[in-house]
C-alpha positions in Angstrom: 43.7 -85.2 67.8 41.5 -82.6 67.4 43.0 -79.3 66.7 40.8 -77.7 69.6 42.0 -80.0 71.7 45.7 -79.7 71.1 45.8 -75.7 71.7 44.4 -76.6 74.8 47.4 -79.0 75.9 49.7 -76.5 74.6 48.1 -73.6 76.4 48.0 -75.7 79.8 51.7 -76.4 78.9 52.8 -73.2 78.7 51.0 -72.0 81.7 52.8 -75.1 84.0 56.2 -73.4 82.7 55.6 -70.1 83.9 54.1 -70.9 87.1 57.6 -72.9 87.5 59.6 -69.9 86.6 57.7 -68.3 89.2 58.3 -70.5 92.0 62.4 -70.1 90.9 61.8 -66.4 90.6 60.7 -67.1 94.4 63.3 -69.0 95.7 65.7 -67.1 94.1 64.3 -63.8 96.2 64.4 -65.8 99.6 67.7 -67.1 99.2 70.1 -65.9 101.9 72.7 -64.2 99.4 72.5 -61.9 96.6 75.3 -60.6 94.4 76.8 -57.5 93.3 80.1 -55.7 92.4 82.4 -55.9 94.9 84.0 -53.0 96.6 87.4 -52.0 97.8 88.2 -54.8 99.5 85.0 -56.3 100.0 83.8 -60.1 98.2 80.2 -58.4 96.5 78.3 -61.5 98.1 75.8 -59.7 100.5 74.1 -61.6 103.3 70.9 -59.4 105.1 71.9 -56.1 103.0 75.6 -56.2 104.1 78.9 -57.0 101.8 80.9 -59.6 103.3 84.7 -58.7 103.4 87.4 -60.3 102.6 89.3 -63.2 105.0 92.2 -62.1 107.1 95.1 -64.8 106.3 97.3 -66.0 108.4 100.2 -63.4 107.4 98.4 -61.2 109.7 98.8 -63.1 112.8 101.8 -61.2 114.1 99.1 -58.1 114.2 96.7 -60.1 115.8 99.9 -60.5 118.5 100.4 -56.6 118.4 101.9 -55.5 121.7 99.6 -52.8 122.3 96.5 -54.8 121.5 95.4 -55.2 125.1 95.6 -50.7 125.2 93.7 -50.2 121.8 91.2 -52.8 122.9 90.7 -53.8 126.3 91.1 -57.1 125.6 90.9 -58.0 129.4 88.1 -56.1 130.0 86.5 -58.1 126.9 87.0 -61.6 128.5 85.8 -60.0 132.0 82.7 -59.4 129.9 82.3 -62.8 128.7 81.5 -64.1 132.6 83.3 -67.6 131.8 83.1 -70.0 134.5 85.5 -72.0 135.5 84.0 -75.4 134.5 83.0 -74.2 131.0 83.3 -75.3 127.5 83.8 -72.3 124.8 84.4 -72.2 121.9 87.0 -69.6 120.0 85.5 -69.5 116.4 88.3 -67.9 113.8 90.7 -68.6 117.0 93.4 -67.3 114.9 96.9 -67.4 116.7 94.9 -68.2 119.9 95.1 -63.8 121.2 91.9 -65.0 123.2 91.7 -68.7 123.3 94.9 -69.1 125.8 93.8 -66.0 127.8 90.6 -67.8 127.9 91.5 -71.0 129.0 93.2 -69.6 132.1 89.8 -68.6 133.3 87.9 -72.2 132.8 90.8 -74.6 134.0 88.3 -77.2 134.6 86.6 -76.4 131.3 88.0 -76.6 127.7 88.4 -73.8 124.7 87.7 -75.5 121.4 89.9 -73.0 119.0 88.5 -73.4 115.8 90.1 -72.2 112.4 89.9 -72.3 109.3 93.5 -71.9 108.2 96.3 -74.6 108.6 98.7 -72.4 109.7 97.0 -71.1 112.2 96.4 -73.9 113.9 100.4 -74.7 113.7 100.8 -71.8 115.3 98.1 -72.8 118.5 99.8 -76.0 118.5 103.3 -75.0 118.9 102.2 -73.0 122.1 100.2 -75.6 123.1 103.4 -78.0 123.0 105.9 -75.0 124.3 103.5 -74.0 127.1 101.8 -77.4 127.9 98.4 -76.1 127.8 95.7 -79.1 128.6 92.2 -77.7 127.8 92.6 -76.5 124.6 91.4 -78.7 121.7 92.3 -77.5 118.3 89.3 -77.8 115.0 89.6 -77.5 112.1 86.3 -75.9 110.7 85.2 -75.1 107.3 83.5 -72.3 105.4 79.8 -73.8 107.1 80.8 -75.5 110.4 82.6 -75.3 113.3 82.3 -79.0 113.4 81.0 -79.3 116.9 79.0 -81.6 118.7 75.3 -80.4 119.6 74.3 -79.3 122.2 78.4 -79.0 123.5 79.4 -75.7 124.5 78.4 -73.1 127.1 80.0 -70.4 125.0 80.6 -69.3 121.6 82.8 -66.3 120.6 83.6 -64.4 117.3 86.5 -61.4 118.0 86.8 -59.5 114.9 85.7 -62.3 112.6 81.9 -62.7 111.9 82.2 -59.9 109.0 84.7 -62.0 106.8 82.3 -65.3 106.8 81.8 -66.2 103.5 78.7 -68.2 104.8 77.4 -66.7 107.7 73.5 -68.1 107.9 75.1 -71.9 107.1 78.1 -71.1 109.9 75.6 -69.7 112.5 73.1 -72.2 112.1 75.6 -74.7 113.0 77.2 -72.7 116.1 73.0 -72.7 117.7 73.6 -76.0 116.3 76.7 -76.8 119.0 75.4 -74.6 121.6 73.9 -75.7 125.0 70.0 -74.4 126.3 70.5 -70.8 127.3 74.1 -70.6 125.9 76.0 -67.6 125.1 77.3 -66.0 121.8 79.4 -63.3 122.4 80.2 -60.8 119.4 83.2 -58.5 119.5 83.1 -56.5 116.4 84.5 -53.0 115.4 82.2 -50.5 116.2 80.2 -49.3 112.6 78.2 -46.3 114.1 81.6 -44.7 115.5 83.7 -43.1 112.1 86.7 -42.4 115.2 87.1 -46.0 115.1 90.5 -46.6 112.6 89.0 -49.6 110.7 88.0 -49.9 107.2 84.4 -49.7 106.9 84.4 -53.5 106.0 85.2 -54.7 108.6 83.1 -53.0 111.1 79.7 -54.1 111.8 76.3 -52.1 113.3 74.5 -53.4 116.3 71.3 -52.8 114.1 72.8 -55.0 111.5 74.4 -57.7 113.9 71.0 -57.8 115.9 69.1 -58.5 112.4 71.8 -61.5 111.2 71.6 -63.2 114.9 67.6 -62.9 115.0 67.6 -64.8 111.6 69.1 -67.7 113.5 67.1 -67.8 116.4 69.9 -66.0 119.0 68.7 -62.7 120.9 70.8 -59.8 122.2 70.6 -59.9 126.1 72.9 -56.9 126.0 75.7 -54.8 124.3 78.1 -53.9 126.9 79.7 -50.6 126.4 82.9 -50.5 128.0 85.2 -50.8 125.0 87.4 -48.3 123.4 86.6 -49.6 119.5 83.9 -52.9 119.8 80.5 -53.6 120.6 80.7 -56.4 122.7 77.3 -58.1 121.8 76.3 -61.1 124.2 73.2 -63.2 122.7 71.8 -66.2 124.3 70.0 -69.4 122.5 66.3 -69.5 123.1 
């Protein structure tokens, strides 16, 4: 082979590697995560310019239970928010000991409450109330890090309290909850209140509206409104478009 000839294939070579390189370089800059150190008590994965705390386990569920709960945070006033109807399905996602999803399920008695967790013993702990109490429409799922693992198109309403900051994979998880959500459904966020420093929660696990706005856009939900009548939470209801 002539020797002109064989620069040539080596040249055009070369050049096919680093236009590949490139087009990792690319991917690698679109790609919905980016890592750094981690802080005090936060994971260093960072999803949309925010560091993704750490999980709540289920040793904590006799705070989630707190007596004075309902006075710190209006929980009443929170589920007055929501607007459920009586023939609805919701979904509770990071249900937890079920603080909202049997309080909920009170309100759509011809409806159901999907209370979705991730933890085993959380859901013992739903199901042994379920049993004691004899609570009918309230279906227990057991989700994972990505899905709630429901249906399409199968709920009128999807709610987070206090738990969309600790996702490890929040674009996968909220792609799958527009996923499960009806036309026009609702996806109510409760989170601790970021732009008030009166608010006693670690900085962690509080979240911006300007931040929470920017994460639901990404996944095709829009904030209809933020309804201020908390003591600690925005109380962020989106709907599906």
């Amino acid at each position: 082979m002539p020797f002109r000839i064989l620069m040539l294939l080596i040249l055009v070579s070369v050049l096919s590697g680093c236009g590949g390189q490139q087009d990792l370089s690319a991917q690698a800059s679109t790609a919905p995560y980016t890592y750094e150190t981690p802080s005090r008590n936060g994971t260093g994965k960072v999803y949309l310019g925010r560091e993704i705390s750490f999980v709540m386990g289920h040793q904590a569920a006799g705070w989630l239970e707190r007596p004075e709960r309902e006075r710190e945070e209006n929980v009443s006033q929170a589920i007055e928010n929501m607007e459920i109807q009586p023939d609805e399905h919701i979904a509770d996602i990071g249900a937890g000991s079920g603080y909202y999803t049997f309080r909920m399920a009170r309100k759509a008695p011809r409806g159901k409450v999907y209370a979705v967790d991730l933890q085993p013993e959380m859901l013992a702990i739903m199901r042994e109330r379920i049993a004691r109490e004899e609570v009918e429409n309230v279906e227990l799922v057991q989700g994972t890090e990505k899905s709630p693992r429901l249906d399409e198109n199968s709920v009128d309403l999807v709610i987070m309290v206090d738990v969309y900051h600790e996702l490890s994979h929040p674009r996968e998880m909220m792609q799958e909850i527009v996923r499960a959500l009806k036309p026009q459904g609702r996806f109510v966020l409760l989170e601790y209140r970021m732009e008030d420093p009166l608010v006693p929660i670690k900085k962690l696990h509080k979240m911006s509206e300007q931040q929470a706005v920017r994460e639901m856009e990404s996944v095709g939900l829009r904030l209809r409104e933020n309804i201020d009548n908390l003591p600690w939470q925005h109380c962020m209801v989106f709907v599906k478009e």
